[in-house]
C-alpha positions as CSV (number, residue, x, y, z in Angstrom):
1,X,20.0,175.2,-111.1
2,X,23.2,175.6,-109.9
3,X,24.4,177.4,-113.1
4,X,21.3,179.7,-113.4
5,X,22.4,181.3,-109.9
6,X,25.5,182.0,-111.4
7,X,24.3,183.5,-114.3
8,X,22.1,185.6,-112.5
9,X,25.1,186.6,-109.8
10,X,27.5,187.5,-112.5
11,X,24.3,189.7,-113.6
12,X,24.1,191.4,-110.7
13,X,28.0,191.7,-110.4
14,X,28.1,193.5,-113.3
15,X,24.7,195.6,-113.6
16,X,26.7,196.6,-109.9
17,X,30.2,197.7,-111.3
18,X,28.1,199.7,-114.0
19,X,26.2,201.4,-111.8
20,X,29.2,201.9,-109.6
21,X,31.2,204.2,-112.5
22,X,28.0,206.1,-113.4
23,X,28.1,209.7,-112.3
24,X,24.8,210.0,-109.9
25,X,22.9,213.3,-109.8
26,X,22.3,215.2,-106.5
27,X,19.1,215.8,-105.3
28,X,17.9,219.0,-103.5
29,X,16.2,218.9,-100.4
30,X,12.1,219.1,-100.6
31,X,11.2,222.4,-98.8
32,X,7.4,222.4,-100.5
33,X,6.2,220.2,-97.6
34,X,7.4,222.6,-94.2
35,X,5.8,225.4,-96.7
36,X,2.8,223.7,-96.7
37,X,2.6,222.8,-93.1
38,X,3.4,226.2,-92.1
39,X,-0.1,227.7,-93.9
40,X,-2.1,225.5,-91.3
41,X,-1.7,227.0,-87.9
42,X,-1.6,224.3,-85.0
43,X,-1.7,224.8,-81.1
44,X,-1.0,221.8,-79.2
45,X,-3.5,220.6,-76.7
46,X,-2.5,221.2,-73.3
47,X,-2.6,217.3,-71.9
48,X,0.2,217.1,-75.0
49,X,2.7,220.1,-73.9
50,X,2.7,218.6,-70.5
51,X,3.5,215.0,-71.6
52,X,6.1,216.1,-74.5
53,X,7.0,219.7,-74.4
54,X,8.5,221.6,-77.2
């Protein structure tokens, strides 16, 4: 048992170190979803504004 763990740690040590010298790609923020919200118009109830104003 013991040496299974240690076959799977040294696994994970190295599936690690690979990831670790891959270059990563950058991800642009998601605007789609504010758009979206945006096209449904909203006014907040008044018991809300006075409990959590904007």
């Amino acid at each position: 048992m013991k040496e299974r763990i240690r076959e799977i740690a040294g696994e994970l040590i190295k599936t690690a170190a690979e990831r670790a010298l891959r270059p990563g790609a950058v991800a642009e923020p998601d605007t789609g979803y504010a758009a979206f919200v945006d096209r449904f118009p909203y006014e907040r109830p008044k018991t809300r504004t006075a409990r959590f104003p904007t």
